[in-house]
C-alpha positions in Angstrom: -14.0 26.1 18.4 -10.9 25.4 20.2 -7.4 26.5 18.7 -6.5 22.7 18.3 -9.3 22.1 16.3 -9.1 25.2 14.7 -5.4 24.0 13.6 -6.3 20.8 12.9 -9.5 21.8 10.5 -6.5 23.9 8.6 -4.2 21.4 8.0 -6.5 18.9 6.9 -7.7 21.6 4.2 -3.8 22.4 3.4 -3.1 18.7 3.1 -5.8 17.8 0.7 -8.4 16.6 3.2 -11.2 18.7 1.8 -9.2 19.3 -1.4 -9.7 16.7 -4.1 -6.9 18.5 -6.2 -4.5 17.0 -3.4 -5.8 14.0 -3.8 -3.2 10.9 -3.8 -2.3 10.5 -8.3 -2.0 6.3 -8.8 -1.4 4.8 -12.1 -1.2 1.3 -12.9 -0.3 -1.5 -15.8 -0.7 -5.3 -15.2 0.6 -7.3 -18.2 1.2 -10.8 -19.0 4.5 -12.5 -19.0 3.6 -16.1 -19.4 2.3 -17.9 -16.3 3.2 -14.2 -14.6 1.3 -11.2 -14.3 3.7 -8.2 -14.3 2.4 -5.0 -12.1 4.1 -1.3 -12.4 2.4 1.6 -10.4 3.2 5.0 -8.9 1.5 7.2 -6.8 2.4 10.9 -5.8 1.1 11.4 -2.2 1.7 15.2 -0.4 4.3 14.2 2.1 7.9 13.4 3.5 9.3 10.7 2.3 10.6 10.0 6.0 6.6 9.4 6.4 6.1 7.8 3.7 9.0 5.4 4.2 7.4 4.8 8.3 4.5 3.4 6.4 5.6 1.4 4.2 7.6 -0.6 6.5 5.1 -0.3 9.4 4.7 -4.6 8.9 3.3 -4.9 13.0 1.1 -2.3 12.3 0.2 -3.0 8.9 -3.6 -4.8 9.8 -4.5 -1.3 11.3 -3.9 0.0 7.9 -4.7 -3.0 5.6 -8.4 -4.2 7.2 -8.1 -7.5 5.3 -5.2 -8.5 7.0 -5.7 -10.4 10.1 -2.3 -10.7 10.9 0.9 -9.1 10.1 4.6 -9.5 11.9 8.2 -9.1 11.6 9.0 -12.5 12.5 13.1 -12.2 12.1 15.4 -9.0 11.8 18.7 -9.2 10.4 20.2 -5.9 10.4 17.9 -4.5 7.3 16.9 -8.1 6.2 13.2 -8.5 7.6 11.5 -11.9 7.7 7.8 -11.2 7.9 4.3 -12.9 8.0 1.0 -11.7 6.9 -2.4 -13.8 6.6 -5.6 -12.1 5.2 -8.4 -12.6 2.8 -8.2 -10.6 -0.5 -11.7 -9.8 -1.9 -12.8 -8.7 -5.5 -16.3 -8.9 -6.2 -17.5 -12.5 -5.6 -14.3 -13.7 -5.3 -12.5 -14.2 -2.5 -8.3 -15.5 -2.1 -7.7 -16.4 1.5 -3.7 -15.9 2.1 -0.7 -16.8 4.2 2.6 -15.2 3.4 6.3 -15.7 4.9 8.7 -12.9 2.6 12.1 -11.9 2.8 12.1 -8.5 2.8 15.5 -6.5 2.2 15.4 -2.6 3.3 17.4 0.2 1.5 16.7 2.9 3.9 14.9 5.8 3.1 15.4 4.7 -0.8 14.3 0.9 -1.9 12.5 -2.2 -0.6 13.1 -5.5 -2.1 10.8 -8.5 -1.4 10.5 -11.8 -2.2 7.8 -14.9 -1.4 9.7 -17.4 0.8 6.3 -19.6 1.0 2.7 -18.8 1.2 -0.5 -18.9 -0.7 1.5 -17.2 -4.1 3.7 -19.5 -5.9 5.9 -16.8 -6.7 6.3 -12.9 -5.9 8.8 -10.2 -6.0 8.6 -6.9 -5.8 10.6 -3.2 -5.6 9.2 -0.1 -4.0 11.4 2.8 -4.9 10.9 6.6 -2.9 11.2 9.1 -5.5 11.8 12.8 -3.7 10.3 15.3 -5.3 11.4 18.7 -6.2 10.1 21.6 -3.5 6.3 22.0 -3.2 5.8 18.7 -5.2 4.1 15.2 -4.1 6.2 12.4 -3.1 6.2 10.0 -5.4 6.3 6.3 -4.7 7.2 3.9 -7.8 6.5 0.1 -7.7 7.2 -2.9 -9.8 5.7 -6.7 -9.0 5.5 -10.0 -10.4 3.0 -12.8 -9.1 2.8 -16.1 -10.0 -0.6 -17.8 -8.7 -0.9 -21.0 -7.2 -5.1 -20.9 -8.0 -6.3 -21.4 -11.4 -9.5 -19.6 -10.3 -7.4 -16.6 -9.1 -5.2 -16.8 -12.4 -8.5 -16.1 -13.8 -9.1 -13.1 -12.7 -5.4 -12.1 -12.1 -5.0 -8.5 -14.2 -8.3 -7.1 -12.8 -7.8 -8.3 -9.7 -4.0 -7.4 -9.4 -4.9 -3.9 -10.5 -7.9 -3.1 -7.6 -5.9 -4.9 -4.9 -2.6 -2.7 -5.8 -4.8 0.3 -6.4 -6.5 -0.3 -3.1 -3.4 -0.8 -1.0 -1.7 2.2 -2.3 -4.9 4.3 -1.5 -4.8 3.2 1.8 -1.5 3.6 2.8 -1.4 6.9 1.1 -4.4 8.1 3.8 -2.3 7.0 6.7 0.7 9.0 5.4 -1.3 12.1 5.3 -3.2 11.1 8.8 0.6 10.5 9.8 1.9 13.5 8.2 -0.5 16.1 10.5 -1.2 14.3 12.7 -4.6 13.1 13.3 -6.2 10.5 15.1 -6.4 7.2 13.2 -9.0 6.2 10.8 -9.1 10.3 10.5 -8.3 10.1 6.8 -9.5 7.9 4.2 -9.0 7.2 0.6 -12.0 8.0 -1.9 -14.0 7.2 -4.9 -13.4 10.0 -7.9 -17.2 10.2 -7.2 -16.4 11.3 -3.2 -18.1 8.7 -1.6 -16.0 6.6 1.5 -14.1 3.7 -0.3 -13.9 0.5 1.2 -10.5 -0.6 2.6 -8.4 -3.7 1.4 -6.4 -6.3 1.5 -2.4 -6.4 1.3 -2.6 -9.4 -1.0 0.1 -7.2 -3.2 1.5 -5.8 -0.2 4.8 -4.7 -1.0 
């Protein structure tokens, strides 16, 4: 065995690659709040949160992360003011919500994202993503609050369960590219799992943050 793989093999086993104690931590509520469905998550992930925040703002890269994205793009830059565009197809069970987004998206450095559904496929969306730091030797942890308004009866419908396995999903996903990020390995090296440990399908950002 060479002395990079060697190195490699023990930082996947330090970060939680083989571990499922390190595992990425999500918990998630989706209420109702009339025609809205109201979404709080966090999730405590083993890394920086300079990696974690490369991530979550990594929109032209974001279909590489996201697989039912087709398309994603920062389309305008205003100092931290983003415009961008995603289009996709969300997926849950049967059901399938084809998507086109245009969002604002406001940046807080290192700290906060703001975003808000300019026009698109969602009648209304806005969202915060807030980096927690942890103390030393704990997980980062990323809190998140959403609220979607559907333009579909049929996806109003299913909106809770739906809501919650699309955010779940995403946040799983993103949280194995951190730790891919975070030592280093090639892409698709890393990838979320079931509690049972069998390879978990990847998702759509149709809750992208």
């Amino acid at each position: 065995m060479s002395m990079r793989i060697a190195v490699i093999a023990f930082l996947v086993f330090l970060f939680g690659g083989v571990s499922s104690g390190a595992e990425p931590e999500v918990a998630i509520a989706v209420n109702e709040a009339g025609e809205a469905f109201v979404v709080e998550a966090t999730i405590r992930v083993a890394v920086t949160q300079r990696t974690a925040w490369e991530v979550l703002v990594d929109y032209d890269h974001m279909t590489s992360i996201l697989n039912n994205l087709t398309s994603s793009r920062v389309a305008g830059r205003d100092g931290d003011v983003l415009l961008v565009r995603q289009e996709g197809v969300a997926r849950f069970g049967l059901f399938s919500y084809p998507f086109q987004f245009e969002r604002e998206i406001r940046l807080e450095p290192m700290k906060r994202i703001l975003t808000r559904n300019l026009s698109g496929s969602l009648k209304r969306m806005e969202s915060e993503v807030r980096l927690l730091p942890a103390g030393k030797g704990q997980p980062m942890q990323i809190a998140y609050r959403a609220e979607f308004v559907f333009d579909s009866v049929i996806a109003g419908l299913f909106g809770a369960s739906f809501l919650r396995h699309e955010v779940e999903e995403q946040f799983l996903l993103m949280a194995a590219e951190m730790k891919r990020r975070e030592i280093g390995l090639p892409a698709a090296a890393l990838q979320p799992t079931h509690h049972s440990g069998e390879q978990r399908p990847r998702s759509s950002a149709a809750a992208a943050p």
